[in-house]
DRENFINU-815285 format. One line per 4 residues: number of its first residue (from 1); their letters; for each residue x, y, z of C-alpha. Coordinates in steps of 0.1 Angstrom, whole numbers, plus 5000, padded with zeros to 4 digits. Last residue first. Layout:
NUM = a = X:Y:Z | ...
//
This chain:
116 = xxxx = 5166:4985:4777 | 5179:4957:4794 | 5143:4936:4791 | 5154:4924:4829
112 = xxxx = 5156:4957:4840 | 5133:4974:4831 | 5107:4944:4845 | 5126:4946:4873
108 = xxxx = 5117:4982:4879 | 5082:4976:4866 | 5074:4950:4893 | 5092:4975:4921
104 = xxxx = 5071:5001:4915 | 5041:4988:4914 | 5049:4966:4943 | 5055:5003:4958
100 = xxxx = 5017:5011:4948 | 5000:4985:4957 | 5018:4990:4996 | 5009:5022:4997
96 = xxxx = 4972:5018:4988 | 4968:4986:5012 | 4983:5011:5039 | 4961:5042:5028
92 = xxxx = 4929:5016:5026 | 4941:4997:5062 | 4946:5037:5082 | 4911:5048:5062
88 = xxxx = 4893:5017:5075 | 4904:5024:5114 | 4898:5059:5109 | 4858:5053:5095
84 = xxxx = 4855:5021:5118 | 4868:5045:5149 | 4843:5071:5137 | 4817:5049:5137
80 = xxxx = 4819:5035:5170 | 4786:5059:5187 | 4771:5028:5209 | 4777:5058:5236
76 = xxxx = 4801:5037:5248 | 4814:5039:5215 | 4817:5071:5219 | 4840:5080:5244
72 = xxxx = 4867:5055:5220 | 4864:5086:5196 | 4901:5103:5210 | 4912:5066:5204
68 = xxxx = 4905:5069:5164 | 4917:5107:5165 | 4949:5097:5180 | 4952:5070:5152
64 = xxxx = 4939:5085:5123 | 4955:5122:5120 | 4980:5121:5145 | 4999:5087:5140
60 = xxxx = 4992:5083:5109 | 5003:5119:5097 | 5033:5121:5121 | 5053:5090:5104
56 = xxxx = 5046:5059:5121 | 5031:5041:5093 | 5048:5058:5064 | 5085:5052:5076
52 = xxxx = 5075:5015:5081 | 5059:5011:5047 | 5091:5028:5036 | 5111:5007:5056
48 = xxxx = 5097:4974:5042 | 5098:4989:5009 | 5136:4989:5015 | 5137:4959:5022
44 = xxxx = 5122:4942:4999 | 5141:4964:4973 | 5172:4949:4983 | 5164:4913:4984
40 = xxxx = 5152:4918:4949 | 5182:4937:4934 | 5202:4908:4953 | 5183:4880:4934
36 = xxxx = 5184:4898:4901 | 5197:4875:4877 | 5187:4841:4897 | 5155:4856:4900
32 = xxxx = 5148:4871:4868 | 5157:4840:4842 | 5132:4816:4859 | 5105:4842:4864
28 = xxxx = 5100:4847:4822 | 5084:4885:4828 | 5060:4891:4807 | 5029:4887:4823
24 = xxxx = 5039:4904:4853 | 5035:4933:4840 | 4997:4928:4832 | 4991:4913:4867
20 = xxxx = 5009:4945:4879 | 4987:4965:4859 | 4956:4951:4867 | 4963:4953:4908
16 = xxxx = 4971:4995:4898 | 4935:4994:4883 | 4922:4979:4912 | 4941:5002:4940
12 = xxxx = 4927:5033:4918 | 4894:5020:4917 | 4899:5014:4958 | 4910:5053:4962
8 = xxxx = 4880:5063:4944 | 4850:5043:4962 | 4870:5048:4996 | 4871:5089:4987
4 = xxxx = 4835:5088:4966 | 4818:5068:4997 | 4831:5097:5020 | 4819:5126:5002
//
């Protein structure tokens, strides 16, 4: 059950890589930054605050990172595979996130530069 949630959630972090690369393919970067360099300032931001906002929201903070020190008994017990298995689920949702809002903002620009 495990291998098919990292297996999955990577796939989907591959095939969202693929489409940025293809988006970015037609986007002439010489006319989009001096167009857009306030739009792009702006949305750097703000996906810093989202990435932010999802980090320390409850769900990290209780679900992974509590549980992750809650297993520190264990590894004394030579037992640290539950902090590997939260500590790799808290990088795969951030690497997930943050593939995701690039996503977002590529095709954003990308609308906005074709005008349409």
């Amino acid at each position: 059950m495990i291998i098919e949630y990292y297996l999955g959630n990577f796939l989907y972090i591959l095939a969202y890589v693929f489409l940025i690369c293809e988006v970015l393919k037609g986007i002439d970067y010489k006319g989009i930054v001096p167009l857009f360099n306030h739009t792009i300032i702006v949305l750097l931001l703000l996906n810093s605050y989202v990435l932010y906002a999802l980090l320390s929201s409850d769900f990290f903070v209780d679900s992974i990172i509590r549980d992750s020190f809650n297993s520190l008994e264990n590894i004394a017990n030579k037992d640290n595979a539950p902090l590997r298995e939260a500590l790799f689920s808290l990088v795969l949702e951030f690497v997930y996130n943050l593939v995701l809002l690039i996503l977002l903002n590529v095709t954003f620009l990308y609308y906005l530069y074709r005008d349409n």
